[in-house]
Structure formats: structure tokens, C-alpha cells
TORVOPA-133549 format. One line per field, with one value per residue: y, x, z of N, C-alpha, C, O in turn. Coordinates in nm, 2 decimals, padded with zeros to 4 digits, always signed. Each point is the difference from the previous one (the first is absolute). Layout:
REM residues N
n.yy = (Y_...)
n.xx = (X_...)
n.zz = (Z_...)
ca.yy = (Y_...)
ca.xx = (X_...)
ca.zz = (Z_...)
c.yy = (Y_...)
c.xx = (X_...)
c.zz = (Z_...)
o.yy = (Y_...)
o.xx = (X_...)
o.zz = (Z_...)
***
This chain:
REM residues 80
n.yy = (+08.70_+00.01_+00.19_+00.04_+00.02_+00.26_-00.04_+00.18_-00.05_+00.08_+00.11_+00.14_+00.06_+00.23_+00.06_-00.08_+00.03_+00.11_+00.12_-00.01_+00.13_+00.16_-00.05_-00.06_+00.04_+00.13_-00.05_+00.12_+00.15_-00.07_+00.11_-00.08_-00.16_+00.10_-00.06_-00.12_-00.01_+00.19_-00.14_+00.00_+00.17_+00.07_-00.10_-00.09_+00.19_-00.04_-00.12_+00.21_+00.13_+00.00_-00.10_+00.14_+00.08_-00.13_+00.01_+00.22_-00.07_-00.13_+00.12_+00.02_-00.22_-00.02_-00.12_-00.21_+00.08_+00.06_-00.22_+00.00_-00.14_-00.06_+00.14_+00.04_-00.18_+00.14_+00.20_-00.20_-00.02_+00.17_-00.06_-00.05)
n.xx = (+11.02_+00.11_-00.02_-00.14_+00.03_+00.00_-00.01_+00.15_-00.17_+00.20_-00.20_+00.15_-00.16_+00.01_-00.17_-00.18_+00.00_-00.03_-00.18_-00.08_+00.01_-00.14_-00.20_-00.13_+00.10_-00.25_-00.17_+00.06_-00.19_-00.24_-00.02_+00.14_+00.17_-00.11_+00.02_+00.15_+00.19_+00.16_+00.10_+00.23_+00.19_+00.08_+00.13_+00.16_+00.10_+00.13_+00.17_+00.14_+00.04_+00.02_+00.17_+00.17_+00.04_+00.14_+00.20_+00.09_+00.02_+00.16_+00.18_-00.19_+00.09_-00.15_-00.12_+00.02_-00.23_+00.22_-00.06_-00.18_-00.10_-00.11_-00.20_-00.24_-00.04_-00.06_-00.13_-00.02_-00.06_-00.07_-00.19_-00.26)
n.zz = (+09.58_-00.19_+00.11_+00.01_-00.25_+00.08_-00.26_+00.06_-00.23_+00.13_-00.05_+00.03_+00.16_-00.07_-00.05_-00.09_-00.24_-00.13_+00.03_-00.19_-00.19_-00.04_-00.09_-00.19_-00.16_+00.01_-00.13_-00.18_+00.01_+00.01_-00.17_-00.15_+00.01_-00.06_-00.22_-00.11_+00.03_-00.07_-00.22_+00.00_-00.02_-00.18_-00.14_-00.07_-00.02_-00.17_-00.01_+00.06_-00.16_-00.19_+00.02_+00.00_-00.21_-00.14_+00.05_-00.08_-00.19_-00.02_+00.08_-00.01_-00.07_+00.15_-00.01_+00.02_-00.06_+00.00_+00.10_+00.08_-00.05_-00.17_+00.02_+00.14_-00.14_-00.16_-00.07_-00.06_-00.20_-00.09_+00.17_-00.10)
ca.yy = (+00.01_+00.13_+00.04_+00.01_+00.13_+00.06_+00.15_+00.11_+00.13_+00.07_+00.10_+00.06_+00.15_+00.01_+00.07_-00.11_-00.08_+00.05_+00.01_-00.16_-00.03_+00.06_-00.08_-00.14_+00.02_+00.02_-00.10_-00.04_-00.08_+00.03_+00.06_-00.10_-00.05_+00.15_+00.04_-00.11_+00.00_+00.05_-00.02_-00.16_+00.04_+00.10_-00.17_-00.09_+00.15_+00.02_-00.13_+00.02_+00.10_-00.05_-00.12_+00.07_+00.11_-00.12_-00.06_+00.10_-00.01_-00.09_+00.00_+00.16_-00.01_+00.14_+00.09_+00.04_+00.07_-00.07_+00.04_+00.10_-00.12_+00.00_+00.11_-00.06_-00.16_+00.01_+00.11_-00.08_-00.09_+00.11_+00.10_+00.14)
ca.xx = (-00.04_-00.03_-00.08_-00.04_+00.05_-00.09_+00.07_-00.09_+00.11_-00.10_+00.05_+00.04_+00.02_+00.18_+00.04_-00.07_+00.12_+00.15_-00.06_+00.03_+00.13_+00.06_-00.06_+00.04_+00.12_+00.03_-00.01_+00.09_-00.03_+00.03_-00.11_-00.07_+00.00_+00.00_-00.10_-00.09_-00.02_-00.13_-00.17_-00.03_-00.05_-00.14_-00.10_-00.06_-00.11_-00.12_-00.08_-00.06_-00.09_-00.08_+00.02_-00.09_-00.13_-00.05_-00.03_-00.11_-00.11_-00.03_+00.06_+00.02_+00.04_+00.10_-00.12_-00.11_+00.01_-00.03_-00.05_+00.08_+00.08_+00.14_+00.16_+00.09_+00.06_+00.10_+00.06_+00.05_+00.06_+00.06_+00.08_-00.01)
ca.zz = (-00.13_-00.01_-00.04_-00.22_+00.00_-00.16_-00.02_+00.02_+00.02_+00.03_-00.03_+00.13_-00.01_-00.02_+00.14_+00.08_+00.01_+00.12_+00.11_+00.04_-00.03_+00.11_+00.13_-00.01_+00.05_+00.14_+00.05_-00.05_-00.12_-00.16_-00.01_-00.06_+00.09_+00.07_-00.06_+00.03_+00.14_+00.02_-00.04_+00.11_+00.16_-00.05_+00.00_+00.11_+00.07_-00.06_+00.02_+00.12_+00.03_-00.06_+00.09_+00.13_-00.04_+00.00_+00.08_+00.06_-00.10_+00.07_+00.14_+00.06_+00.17_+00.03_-00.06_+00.12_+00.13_+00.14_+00.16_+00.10_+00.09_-00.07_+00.00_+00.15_+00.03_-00.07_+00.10_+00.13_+00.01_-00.02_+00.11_-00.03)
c.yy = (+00.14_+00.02_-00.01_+00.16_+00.01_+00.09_+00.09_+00.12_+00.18_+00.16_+00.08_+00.16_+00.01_+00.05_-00.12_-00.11_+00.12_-00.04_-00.18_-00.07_+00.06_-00.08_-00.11_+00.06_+00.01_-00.15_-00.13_-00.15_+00.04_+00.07_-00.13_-00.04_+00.14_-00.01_-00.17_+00.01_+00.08_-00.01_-00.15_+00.04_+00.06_-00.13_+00.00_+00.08_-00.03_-00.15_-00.04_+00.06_-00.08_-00.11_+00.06_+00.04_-00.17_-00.02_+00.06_-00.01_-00.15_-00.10_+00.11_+00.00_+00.13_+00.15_-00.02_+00.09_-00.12_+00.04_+00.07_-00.14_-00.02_+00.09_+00.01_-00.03_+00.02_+00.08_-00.05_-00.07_+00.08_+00.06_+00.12_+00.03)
c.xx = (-00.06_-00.15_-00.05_+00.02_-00.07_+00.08_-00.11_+00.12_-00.10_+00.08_+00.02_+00.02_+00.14_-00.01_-00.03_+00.19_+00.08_-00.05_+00.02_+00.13_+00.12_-00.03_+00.11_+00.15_+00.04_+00.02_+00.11_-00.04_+00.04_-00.17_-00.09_-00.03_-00.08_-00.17_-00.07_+00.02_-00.15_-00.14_-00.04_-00.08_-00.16_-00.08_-00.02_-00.04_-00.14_-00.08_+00.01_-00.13_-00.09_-00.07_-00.05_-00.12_-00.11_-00.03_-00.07_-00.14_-00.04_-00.01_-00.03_+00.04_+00.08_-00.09_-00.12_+00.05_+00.02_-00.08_+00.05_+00.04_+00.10_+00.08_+00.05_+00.08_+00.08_+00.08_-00.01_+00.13_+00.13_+00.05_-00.02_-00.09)
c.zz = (-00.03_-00.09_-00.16_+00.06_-00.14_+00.01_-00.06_-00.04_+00.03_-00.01_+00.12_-00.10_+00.04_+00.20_+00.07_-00.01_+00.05_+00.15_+00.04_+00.01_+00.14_+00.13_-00.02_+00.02_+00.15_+00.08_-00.03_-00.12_-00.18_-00.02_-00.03_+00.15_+00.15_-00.06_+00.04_+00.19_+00.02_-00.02_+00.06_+00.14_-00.04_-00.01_+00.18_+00.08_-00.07_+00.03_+00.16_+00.04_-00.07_+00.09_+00.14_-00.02_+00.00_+00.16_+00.12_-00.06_+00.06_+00.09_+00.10_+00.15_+00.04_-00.05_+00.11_+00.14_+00.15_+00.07_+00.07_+00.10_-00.08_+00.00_+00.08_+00.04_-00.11_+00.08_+00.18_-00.04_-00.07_+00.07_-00.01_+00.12)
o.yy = (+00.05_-00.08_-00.04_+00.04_-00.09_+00.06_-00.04_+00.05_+00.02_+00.00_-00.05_+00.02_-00.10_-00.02_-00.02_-00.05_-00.03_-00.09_-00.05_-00.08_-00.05_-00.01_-00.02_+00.00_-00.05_-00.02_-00.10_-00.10_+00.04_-00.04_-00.01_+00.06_-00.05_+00.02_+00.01_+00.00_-00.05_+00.05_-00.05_-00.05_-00.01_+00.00_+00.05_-00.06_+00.01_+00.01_-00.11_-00.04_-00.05_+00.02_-00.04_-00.02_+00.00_-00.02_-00.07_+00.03_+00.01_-00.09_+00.04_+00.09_+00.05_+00.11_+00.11_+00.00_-00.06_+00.12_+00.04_+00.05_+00.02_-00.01_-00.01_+00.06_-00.08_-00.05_+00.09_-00.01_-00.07_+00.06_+00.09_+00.12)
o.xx = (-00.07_-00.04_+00.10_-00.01_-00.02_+00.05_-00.11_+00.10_-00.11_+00.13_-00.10_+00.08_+00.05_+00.09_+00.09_+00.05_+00.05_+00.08_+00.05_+00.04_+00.09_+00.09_+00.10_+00.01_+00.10_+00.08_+00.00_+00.06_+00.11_-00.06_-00.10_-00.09_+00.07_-00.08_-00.10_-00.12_-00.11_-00.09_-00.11_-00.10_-00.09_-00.10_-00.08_-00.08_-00.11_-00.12_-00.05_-00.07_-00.06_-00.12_-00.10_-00.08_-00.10_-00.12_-00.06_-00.08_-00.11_-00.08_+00.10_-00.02_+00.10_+00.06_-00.06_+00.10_-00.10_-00.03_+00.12_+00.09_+00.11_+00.12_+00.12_+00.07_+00.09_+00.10_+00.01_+00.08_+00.10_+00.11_+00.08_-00.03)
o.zz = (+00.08_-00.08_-00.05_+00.12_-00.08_+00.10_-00.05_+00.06_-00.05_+00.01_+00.06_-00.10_+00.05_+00.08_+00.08_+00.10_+00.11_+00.05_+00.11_+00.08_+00.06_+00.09_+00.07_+00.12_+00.06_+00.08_+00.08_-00.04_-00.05_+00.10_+00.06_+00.06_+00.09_+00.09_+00.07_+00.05_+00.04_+00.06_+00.02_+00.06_+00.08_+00.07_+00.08_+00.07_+00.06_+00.01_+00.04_+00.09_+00.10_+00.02_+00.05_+00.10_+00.06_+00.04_+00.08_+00.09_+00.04_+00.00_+00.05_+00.09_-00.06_-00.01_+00.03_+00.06_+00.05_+00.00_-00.01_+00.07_+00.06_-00.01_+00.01_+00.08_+00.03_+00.06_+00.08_+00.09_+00.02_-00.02_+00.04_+00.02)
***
């Protein structure tokens, strides 16, 4: 099942559409199509990061300094 979709009409300086247009051909799309890929991939960069910066903020596992017995026995177990 596909997504709800919003239309968005949006104005592109003249050098910004040659420069894309030129992409989206490379790739063998259409600019329209070339233009939503990229702000789908820019969402979810952005609600990754969001989501990590959350969970660094309240999760901080991986953030404590080890023992020096834990690093030992890590770098034992590493083969260092």
C-alpha cells in the first residue's frame, strides 16, 4: 500500500534546475522523480539522526569509561 502523498509546487533557481536535471538524466530518471528520492532520503537522515541524538540523551550505554579489567579481557579476547 502506498504512501498519502502531498503536492508541493516549488520554484528552482535556473542553474539549481539545469544542475539537477542534468543529475536526474544521469541516472536515468525524470527531475520531478530525482527531486522527491532525494528529500525522502533528506527525511529519513534526518529522523535517523533525530532518533540517535534521542537515544544518546537516554540510553548512554556505550558512553561509560570501562575498568581497566574490562579492557584487559576485552583486548584478551581480541588477540591484542
Amino acid at each position: 500500500m502506498e504512501k498519502e502523498r502531498k503536492r508541493k509546487i516549488i520554484d528552482l533557481n535556473e542553474d539549481t534546475f539545469k544542475v539537477l536535471s542534468i543529475k536526474a538524466a544521469e541516472e536515468g530518471t525524470n527531475l520531478k522523480a530525482l527531486i522527491e528520492k532525494s528529500l525522502d532520503e533528506l527525511a529519513e537522515n534526518i529522523r535517523d539522526s533525530q532518533l540517535y541524538s534521542y537515544l544518546l540523551r537516554t540510553y548512554p550505554e556505550g558512553k561509560e569509561i570501562v575498568s581497566s579489567k574490562e579492557k584487559e579481557e576485552f583486548e584478551s579476547w581480541l588477540g591484542l
